[in-house]
N, C-alpha and C positions, 0 to 999 in steps of 0.2 A: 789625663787632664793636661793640656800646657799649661806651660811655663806662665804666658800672659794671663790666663784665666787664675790660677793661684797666685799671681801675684796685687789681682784688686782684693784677694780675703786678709781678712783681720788673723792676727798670732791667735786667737781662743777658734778661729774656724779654721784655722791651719792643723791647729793640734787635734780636732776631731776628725778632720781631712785624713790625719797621720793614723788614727785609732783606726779609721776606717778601711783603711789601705791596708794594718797588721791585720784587721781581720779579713780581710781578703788573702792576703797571701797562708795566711792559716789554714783558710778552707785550700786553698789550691793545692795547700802542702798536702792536705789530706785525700785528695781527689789525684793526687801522684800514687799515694801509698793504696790508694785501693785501684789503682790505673784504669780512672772515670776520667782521666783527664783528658780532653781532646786538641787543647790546643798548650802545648808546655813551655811554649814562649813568652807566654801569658804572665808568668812567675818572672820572667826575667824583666818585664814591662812595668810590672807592680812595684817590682824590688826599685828599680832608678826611677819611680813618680815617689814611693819614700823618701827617697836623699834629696828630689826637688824639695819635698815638704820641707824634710830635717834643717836642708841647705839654707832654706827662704825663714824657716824659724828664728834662727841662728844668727840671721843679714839681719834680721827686723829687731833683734834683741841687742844687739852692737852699739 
């Protein structure tokens, strides 16, 4: 998702935004460990739209 598009969401749709991203990268994690994963840059893409979440929680909480 960018940057602009998370930044018209509210901190309560940010923080499911966030829930929703750790369960994404859960599943990847797991789709590593059984090596179904097809694209494993994928986990690196999830991991930095986290820290936008976390980043823009964080700005909005200030």
């Amino acid at each position: 998702m960018k940057l602009r598009d998370l930044k018209e969401l509210t901190v309560e749709e940010l923080y499911d935004k966030r829930k929703e991203m750790y369960r994404e990268l859960l599943n990847l994690r797991h789709q590593v460990a059984l090596r179904k994963l097809d694209n494993p840059s994928r986990i690196r893409f999830v991991r930095r739209g986290i820290a936008r979440v976390l980043t823009l929680i964080r700005n909005m909480e200030m």
